[in-house]
C-alpha positions as CSV (number, residue, x, y, z in Angstrom):
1,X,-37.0,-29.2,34.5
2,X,-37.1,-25.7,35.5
3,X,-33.3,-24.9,33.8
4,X,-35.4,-26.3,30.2
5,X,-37.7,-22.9,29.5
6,X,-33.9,-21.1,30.2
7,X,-32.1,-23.4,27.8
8,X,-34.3,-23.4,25.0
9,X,-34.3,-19.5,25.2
10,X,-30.8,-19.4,24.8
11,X,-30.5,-21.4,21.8
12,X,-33.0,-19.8,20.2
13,X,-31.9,-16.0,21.3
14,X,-30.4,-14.7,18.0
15,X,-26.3,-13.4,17.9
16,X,-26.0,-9.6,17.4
17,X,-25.1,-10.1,14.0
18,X,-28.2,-12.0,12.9
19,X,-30.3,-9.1,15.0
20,X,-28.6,-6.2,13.1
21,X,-29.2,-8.0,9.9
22,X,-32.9,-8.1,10.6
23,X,-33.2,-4.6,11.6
24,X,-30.4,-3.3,8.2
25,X,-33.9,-6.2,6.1
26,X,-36.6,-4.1,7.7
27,X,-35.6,-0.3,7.8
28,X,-32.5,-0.5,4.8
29,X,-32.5,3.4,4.9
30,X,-29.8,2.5,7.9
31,X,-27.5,1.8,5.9
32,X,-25.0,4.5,4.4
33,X,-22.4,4.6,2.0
34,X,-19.3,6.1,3.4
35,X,-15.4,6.1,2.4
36,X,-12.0,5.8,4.1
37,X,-9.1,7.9,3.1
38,X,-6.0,5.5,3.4
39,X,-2.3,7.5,2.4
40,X,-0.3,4.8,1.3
41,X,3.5,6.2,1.3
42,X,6.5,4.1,-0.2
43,X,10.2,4.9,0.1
44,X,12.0,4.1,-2.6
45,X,16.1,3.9,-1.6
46,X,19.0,6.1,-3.0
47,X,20.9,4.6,-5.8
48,X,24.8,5.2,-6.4
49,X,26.5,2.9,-7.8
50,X,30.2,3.9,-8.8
51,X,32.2,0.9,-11.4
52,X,34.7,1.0,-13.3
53,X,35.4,-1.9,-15.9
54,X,38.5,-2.7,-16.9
55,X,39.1,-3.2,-20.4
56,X,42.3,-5.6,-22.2
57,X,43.4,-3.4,-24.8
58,X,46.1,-6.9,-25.6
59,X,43.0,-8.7,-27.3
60,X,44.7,-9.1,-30.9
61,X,45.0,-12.5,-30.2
62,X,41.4,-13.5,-30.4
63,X,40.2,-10.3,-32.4
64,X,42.2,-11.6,-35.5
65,X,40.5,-14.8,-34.9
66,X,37.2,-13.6,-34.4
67,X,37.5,-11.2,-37.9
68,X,37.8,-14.9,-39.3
69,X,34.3,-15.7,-38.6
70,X,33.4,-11.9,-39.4
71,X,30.0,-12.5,-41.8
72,X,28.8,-15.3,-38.7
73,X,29.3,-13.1,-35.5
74,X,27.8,-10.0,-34.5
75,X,29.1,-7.2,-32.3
76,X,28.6,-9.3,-29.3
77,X,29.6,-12.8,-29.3
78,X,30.5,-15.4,-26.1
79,X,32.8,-17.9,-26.1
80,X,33.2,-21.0,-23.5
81,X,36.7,-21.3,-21.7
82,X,36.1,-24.4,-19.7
83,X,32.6,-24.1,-17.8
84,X,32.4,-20.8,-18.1
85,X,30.6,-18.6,-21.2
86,X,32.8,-15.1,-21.7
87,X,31.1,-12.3,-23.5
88,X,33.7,-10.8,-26.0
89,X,32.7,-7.6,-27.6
90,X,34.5,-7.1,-31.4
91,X,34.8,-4.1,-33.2
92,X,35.6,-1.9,-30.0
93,X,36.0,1.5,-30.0
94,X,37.3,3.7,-27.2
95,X,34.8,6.5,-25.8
96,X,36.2,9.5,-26.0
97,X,33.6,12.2,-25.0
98,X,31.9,11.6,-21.6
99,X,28.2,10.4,-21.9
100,X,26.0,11.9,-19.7
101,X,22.0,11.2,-19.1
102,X,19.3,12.6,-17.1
103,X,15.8,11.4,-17.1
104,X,13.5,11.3,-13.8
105,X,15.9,12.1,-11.5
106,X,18.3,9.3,-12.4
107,X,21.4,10.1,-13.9
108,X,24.1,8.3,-15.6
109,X,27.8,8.7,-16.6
110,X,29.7,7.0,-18.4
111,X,33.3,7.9,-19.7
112,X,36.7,5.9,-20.6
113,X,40.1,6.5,-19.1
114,X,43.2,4.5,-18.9
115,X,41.8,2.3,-16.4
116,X,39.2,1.2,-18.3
117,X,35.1,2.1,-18.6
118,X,33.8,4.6,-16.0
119,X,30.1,4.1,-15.5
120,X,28.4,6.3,-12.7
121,X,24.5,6.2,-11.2
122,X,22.9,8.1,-9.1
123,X,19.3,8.1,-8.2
124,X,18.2,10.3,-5.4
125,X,15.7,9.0,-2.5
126,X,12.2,9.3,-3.8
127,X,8.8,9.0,-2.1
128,X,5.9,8.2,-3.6
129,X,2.2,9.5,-1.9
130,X,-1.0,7.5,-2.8
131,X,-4.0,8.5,-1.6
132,X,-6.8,5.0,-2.0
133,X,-10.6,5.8,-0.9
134,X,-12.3,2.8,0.1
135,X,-15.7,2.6,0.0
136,X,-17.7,0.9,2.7
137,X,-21.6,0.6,4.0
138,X,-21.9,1.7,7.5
139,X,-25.2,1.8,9.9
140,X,-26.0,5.2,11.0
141,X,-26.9,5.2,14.2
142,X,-29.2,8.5,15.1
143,X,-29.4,10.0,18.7
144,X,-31.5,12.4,20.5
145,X,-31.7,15.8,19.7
146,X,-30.3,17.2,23.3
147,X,-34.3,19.2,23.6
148,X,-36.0,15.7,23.5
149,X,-33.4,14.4,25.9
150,X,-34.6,17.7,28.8
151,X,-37.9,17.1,27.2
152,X,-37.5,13.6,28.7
153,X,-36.0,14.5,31.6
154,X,-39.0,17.1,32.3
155,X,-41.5,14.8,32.0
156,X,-39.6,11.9,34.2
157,X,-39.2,14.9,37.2
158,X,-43.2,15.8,37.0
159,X,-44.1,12.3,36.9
160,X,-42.1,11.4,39.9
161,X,-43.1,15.1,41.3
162,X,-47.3,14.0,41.4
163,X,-46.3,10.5,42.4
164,X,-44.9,12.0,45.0
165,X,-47.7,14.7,46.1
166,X,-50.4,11.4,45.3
167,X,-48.5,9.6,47.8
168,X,-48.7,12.3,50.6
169,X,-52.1,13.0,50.0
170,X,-52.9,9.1,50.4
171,X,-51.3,9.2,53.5
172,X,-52.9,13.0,54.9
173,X,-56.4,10.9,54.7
């Protein structure tokens, strides 16, 4: 019976969430807007790539039988071998100047030599910087000015200063 006033006032005692909520209800000018500064940074890899594709210049064969079909194909066509789909490219030419572009940092080249296409990347390392703010509500919690602290502590010193001299004068009689 005597553990039943202590039980009931710990189920009823309130979490610390629920108190601050109650005090953030009553006095809302607590609550402040404030903002994080977050610096997001992403990497973004090197590319080189370096190919070269080799080209059949003994296609004859099939060209003469693709110009057959020359009004129903266009410059790209496939054709299945078996299971597998081969892309066939009619009316080839040969590149003869070196092509060469630049845009952002990436560059491409591309040029033909007797081994066959030359295609060349490059991308350089880049790192991209993002700066996010991110707003949030906080409580401001105020503090004693340090004078009302030694204001304090004054008054706690001459109270404990009279006690004192009340005391001995209690005792003097």
């Amino acid at each position: 019976m005597k553990l039943l006033p202590i039980i009931l006032i710990l189920l009823v005692s309130c979490s610390p969430q629920r108190r601050i909520n109650r005090i953030v209800k009553k006095h809302p000018e607590l609550l402040v807007n404030d903002t994080i500064k977050v610096i997001d940074t992403l990497v973004i890899d090197a590319i080189k790539f370096d190919t070269i594709i080799k080209v059949n210049q003994n296609v004859s064969g099939v060209d003469s039988i693709l110009n057959s079909f020359k009004g129903k194909i266009d410059s790209l066509t496939h054709l299945k071998l078996g299971n597998d789909i081969k892309y066939y490219i009619t009316q080839r030419k040969t590149i003869e100047d070196t092509l060469h572009h630049f845009q952002d940092d990436l560059e491409v080249l591309i040029w033909q030599d007797e081994n066959g296409i030359n295609v060349k990347v490059n991308k350089p390392e880049e790192e991209i910087i993002r700066e996010i703010q991110v707003p949030y509500e906080k409580i401001q919690v105020t503090t004693m000015a340090k004078s009302m602290k030694i204001g304090i502590w004054i008054l706690i010193i001459a109270f404990v200063t009279f006690f004192t001299f009340a005391v001995i004068k209690l005792l003097k009689h």
